[in-house]
C-alpha positions as MATLAB code, in Angstrom:
seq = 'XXXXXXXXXXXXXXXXXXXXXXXXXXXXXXXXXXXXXXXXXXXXXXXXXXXXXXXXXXXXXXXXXXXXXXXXXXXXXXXXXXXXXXXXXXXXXXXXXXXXXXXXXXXXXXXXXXXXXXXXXXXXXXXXXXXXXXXXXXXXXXXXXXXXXXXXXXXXXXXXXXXXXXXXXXXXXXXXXXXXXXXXXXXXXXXXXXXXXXXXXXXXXXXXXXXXXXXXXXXXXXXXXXXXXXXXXXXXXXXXXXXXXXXXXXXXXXXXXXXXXXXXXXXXXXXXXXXXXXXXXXXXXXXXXXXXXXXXXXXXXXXXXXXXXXXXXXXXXXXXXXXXXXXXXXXXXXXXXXXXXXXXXXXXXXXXXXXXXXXXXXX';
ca = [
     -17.426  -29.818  -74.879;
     -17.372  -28.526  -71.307;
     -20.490  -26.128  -72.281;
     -22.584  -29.604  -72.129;
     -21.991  -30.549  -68.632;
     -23.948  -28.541  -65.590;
     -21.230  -26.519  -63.581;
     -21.085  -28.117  -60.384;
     -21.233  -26.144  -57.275;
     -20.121  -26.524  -53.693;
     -23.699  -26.927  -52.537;
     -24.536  -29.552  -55.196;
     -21.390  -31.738  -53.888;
     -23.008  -31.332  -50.321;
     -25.987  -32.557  -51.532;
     -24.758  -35.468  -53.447;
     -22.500  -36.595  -50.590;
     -25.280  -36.365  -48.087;
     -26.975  -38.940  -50.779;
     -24.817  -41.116  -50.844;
     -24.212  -41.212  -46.810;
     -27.983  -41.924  -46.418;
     -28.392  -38.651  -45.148;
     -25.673  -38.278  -42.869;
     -23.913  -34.703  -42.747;
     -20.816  -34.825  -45.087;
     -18.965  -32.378  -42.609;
     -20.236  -33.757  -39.621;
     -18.951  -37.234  -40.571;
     -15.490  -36.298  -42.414;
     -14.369  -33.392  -40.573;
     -11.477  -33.572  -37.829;
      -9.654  -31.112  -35.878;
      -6.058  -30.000  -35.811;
      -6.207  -28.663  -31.824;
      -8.720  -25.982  -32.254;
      -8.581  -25.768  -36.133;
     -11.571  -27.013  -38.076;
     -10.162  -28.916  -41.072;
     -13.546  -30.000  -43.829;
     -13.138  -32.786  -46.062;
     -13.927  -29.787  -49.309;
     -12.953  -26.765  -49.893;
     -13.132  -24.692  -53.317;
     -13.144  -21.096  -54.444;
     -15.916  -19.617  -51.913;
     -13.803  -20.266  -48.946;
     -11.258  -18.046  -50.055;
     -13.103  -15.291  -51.770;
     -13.224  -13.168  -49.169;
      -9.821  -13.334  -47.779;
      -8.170  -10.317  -49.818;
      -5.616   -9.676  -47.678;
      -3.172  -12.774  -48.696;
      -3.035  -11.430  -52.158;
      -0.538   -9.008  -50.084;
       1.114  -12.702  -49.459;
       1.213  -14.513  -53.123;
       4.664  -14.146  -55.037;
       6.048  -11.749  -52.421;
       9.375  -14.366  -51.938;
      11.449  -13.576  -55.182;
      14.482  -12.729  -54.396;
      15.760  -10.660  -57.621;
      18.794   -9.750  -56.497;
      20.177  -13.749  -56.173;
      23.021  -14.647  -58.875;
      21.252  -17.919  -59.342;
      18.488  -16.373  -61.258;
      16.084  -18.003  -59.138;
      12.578  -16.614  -58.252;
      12.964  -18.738  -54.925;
      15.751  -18.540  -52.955;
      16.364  -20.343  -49.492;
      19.868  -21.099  -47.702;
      20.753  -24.766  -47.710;
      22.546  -25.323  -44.138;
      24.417  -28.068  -42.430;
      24.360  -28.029  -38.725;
      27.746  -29.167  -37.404;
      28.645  -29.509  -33.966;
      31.729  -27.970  -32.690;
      34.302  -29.399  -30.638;
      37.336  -28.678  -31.855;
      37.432  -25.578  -34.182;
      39.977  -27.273  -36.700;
      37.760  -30.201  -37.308;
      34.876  -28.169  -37.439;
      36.497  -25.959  -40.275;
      37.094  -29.328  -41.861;
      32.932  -30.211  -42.036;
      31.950  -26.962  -42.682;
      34.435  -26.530  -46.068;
      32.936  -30.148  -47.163;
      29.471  -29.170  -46.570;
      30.172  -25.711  -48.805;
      31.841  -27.688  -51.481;
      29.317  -30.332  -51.797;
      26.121  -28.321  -52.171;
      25.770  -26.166  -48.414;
      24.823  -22.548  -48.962;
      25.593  -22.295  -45.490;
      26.913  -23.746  -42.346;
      25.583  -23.471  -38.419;
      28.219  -23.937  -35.794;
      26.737  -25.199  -32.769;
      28.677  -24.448  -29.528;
      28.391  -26.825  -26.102;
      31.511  -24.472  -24.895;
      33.290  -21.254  -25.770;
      35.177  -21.821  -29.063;
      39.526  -22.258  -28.847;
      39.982  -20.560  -32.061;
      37.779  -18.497  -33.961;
      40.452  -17.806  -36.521;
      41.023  -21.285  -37.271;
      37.017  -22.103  -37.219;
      36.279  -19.896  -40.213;
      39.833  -20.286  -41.904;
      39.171  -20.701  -46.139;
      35.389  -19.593  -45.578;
      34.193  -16.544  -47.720;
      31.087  -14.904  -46.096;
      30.386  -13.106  -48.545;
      29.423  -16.622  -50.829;
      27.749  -17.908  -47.724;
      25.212  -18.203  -44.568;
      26.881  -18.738  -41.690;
      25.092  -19.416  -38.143;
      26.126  -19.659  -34.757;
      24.211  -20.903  -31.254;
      25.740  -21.084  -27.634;
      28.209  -18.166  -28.350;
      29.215  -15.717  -25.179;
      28.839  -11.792  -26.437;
      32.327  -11.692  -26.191;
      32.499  -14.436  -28.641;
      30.468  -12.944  -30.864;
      32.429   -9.781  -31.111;
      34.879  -12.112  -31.997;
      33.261  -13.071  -34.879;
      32.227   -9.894  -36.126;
      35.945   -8.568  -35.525;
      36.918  -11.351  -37.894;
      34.428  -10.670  -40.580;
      34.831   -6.986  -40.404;
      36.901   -6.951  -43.819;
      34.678   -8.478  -45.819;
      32.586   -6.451  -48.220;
      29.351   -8.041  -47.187;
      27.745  -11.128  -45.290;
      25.371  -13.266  -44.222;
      25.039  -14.126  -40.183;
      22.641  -15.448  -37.853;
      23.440  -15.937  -34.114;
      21.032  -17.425  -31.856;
      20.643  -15.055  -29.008;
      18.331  -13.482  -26.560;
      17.346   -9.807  -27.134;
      18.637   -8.684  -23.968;
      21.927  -10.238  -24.260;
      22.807   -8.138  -27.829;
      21.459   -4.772  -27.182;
      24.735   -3.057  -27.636;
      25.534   -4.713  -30.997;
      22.205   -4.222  -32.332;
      22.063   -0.738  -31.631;
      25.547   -0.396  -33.303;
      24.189    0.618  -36.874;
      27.680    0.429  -38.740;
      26.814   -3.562  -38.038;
      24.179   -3.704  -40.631;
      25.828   -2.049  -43.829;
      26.172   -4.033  -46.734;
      24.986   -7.011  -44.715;
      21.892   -8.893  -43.622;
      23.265   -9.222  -39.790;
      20.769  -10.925  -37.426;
      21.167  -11.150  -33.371;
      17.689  -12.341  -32.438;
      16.139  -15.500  -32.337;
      12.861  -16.204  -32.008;
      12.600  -20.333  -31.279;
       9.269  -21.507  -31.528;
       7.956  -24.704  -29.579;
       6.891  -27.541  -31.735;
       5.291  -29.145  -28.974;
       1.818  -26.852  -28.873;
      -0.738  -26.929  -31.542;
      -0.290  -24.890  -35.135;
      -2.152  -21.923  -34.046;
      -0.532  -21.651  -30.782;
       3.171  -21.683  -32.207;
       2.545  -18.971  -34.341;
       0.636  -17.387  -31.226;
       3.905  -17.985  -28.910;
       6.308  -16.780  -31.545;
       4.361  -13.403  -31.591;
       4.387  -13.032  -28.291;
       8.348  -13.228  -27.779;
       8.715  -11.468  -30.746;
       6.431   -8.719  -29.400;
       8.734   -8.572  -26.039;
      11.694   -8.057  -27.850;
      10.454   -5.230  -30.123;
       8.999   -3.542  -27.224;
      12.642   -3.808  -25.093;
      14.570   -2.932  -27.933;
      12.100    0.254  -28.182;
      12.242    1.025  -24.400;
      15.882    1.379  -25.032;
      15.622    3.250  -28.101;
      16.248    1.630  -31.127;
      14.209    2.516  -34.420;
      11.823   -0.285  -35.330;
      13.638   -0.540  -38.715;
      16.549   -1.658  -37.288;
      14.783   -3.896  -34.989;
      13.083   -5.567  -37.982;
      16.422   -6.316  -39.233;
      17.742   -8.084  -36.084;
      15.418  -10.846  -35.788;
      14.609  -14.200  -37.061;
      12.290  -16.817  -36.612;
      13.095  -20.350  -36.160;
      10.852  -22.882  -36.695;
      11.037  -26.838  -36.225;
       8.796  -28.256  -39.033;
       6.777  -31.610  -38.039;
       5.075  -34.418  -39.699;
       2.098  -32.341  -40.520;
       3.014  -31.843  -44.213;
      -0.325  -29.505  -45.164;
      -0.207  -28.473  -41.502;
       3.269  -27.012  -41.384;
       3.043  -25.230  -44.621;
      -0.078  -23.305  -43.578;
       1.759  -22.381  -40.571;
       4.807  -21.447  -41.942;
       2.981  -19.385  -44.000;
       0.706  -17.708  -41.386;
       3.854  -16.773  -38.988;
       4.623  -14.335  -41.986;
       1.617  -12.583  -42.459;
       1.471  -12.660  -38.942;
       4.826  -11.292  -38.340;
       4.389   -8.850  -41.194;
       1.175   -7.724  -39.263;
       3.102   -7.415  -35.576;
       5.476   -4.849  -37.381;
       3.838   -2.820  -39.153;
       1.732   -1.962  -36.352;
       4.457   -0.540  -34.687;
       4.334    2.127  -37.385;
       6.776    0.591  -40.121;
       5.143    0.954  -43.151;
       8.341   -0.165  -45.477;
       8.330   -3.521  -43.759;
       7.429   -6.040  -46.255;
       6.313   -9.515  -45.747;
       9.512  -11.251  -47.839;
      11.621   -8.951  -45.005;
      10.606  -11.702  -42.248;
      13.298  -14.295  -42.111;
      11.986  -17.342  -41.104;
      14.347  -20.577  -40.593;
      12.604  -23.972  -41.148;
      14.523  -26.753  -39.181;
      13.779  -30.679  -39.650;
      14.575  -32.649  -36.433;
      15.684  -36.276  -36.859;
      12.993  -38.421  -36.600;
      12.794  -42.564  -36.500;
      10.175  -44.464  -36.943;
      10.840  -48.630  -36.750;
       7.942  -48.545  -39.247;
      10.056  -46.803  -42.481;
      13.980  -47.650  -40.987;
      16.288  -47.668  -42.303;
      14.812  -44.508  -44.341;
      12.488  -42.914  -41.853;
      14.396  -40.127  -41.295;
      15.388  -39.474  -44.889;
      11.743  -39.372  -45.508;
      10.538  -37.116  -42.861;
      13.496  -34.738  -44.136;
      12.411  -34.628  -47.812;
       8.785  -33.971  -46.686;
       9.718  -31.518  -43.921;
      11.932  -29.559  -46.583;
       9.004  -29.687  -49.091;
       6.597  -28.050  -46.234;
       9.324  -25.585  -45.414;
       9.868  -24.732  -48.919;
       6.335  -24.273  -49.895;
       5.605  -22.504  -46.991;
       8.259  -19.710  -47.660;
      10.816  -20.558  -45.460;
      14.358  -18.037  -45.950;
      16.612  -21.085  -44.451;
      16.438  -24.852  -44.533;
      18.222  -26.707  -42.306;
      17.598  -30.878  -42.564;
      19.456  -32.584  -39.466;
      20.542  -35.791  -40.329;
      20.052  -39.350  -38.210;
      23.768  -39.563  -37.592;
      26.549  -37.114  -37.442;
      28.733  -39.078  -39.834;
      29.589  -38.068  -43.833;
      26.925  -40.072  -45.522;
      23.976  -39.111  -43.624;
      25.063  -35.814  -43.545;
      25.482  -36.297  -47.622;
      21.718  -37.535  -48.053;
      20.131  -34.376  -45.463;
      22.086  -31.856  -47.465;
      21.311  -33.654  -50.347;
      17.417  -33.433  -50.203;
      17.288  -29.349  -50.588;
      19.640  -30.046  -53.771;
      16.618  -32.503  -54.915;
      13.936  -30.423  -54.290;
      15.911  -27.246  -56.068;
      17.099  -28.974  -59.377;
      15.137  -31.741  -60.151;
      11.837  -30.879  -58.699;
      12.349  -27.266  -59.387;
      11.045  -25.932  -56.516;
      13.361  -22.566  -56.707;
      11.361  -21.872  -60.467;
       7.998  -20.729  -58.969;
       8.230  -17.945  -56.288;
       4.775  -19.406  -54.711;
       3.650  -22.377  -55.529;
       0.676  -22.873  -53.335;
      -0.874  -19.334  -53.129;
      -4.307  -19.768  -54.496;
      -4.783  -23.282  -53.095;
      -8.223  -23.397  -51.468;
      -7.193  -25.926  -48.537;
      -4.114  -24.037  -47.697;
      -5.179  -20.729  -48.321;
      -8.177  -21.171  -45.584;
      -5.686  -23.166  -43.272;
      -3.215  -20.084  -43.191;
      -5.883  -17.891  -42.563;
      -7.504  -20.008  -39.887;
      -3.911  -20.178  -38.142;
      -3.530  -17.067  -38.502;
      -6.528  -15.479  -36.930;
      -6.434  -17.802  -34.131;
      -2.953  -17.494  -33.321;
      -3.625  -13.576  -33.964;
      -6.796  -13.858  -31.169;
      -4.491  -15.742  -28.562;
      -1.790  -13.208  -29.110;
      -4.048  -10.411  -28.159;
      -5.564  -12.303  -25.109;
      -2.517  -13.157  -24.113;
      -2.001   -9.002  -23.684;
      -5.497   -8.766  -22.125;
      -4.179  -11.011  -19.541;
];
């Protein structure tokens, strides 16, 4: 039946719209601007069919080796703010029981008891992270976890700050151990986030290297954390671009095994209130900033909640759980590769935060 109708090009919907607007430009009327990002009301299969390189992008997050079975995989986190290490314990081991793949301990002071923080926690079944920790505290840690088989840990630290525990390669066996973070701004345009987070990132590696450390083990230090917006379309091309990006900042340092799902990237959902959608807002933001994560490839989720009490810690931790077993997000490793809006929207971040990031060497 389809062998009746004309095939339709790109050109002929220009043509139509420009019709029906009396002869006004279709692009000049209906196109807006994302900071210096052109975003056109059409897009379709030419505006992609030159970009061959993000084929080296598509599919490239299945995680094989994951008991669930899943060809997506992404930590479910609760942040929890600690105090009081016993209490602490206490919210972290209801978070893992009640559908956590993870927890992050959040320091505003040294921690009393270390033993008593992680007491009944198996690190080998989990992700744990930890911010505001002294070096000597995270020794601590690792002294603690040094008879378990295997683990998964993410401290928030500067480079400079964890030189001699990166450098210590018995650290990594067995376990995905990382010391570096790399926070990126939400307050700057799309392009220029990804464009920042290169830019750190590209200090580190270079310090680390100064110093002597292989760029292999340097690629498995670091992490990237991101805090995902109200831009849903926005923040899953960007997500996406800070890993080809990323990818691209390694391997020019001569690592040719470095592989774009070997970028750990962290998507974080700040609360957010709006009068407007209360007393829901926030839940809402969440579910849509998880979805953008998600799509976007992110390798942790973390969805803050309005209040730091048990239910609305229940719904944020909740909303990964949603998205992973009723809207089966973890069954298709990438669900928008291929999409002509988001395709050319990663690509346009990525060039111009990729142009910036040079400049900014120039400079």
């Amino acid at each position: 039946m389809f062998e009746e109708f004309k095939k339709s090009t790109k050109k002929d919907w220009e043509e139509k719209s420009k019709s029906d607007l009396k002869g006004e430009d279709v692009y000049s009327k209906y196109k807006w601007n994302i900071g210096d990002l052109d975003i056109l009301p059409m897009y379709d299969a030419s505006d992609i069919e030159n970009l061959d390189y993000l084929d080296n992008f598509k599919n490239q997050l299945a995680k094989d080796d994951d008991p669930s079975g899943d060809v997506r995989v992404w930590k479910n986190i609760q942040k929890i703010a600690v105090a009081n290490c016993k209490e602490a314990n206490k919210q972290a081991l209801e978070a893992l029981n009640n559908g956590a793949d993870g927890v992050h301990f959040n320091f505003t002071k040294g921690p009393d008891n270390i033993n008593v923080l992680l007491k009944n926690i198996l690190p080998e079944y989990c992700h744990l992270e930890f911010s505001g920790l002294s070096k000597s505290a995270i020794e601590a840690v690792l002294e603690l976890l040094s008879s378990s088989k295997s683990y998964h840990v993410f401290f928030h630290s500067h480079v400079d700050d964890q030189y001699d525990l990166i450098k210590d390669s018995a650290l990594m066996n067995n376990s995905d151990l990382r010391f570096v973070s790399i926070a990126i701004s939400p307050d700057v345009s799309l392009d220029d986030q990804v464009a920042q987070a290169l830019s750190e990132l590209n200090r580190s590696i270079r310090s680390l290297l100064i110093k002597g450390i292989d760029i292999k083990k340097i690629s498995n230090s670091f992490a990237l954390i991101t805090d995902i917006g109200t831009d849903y379309f926005g923040e899953i091309a960007k997500t996406r671009a800070i890993r080809n990006q990323v990818f691209q900042l390694v391997r020019s340092y001569g690592h040719e095994d470095f592989s774009p799902e070997d970028v750990k990237i962290k998507c974080s959902s700040s609360p957010w209130v709006n009068e407007k959608y209360q007393p829901h807002s926030n839940m809402l933001k969440g579910s849509t900033a998880a979805m953008a994560g998600i799509l976007g490839g992110c390798d942790i989720l973390e969805i803050q909640p309005e209040q730091d009490n048990s239910l609305s810690n229940r719904i944020a931790r909740n909303v990964s759980s949603v998205l992973k077993e009723e809207s089966y997000l973890a069954k298709v490793a990438d669900p928008v590769a291929g999409s002509y809006y988001l395709e050319s929207l990663t690509d346009q971040i990525s060039k111009s935060a990729w142009n910036k990031f040079i400049s900014s060497l120039e400079d």
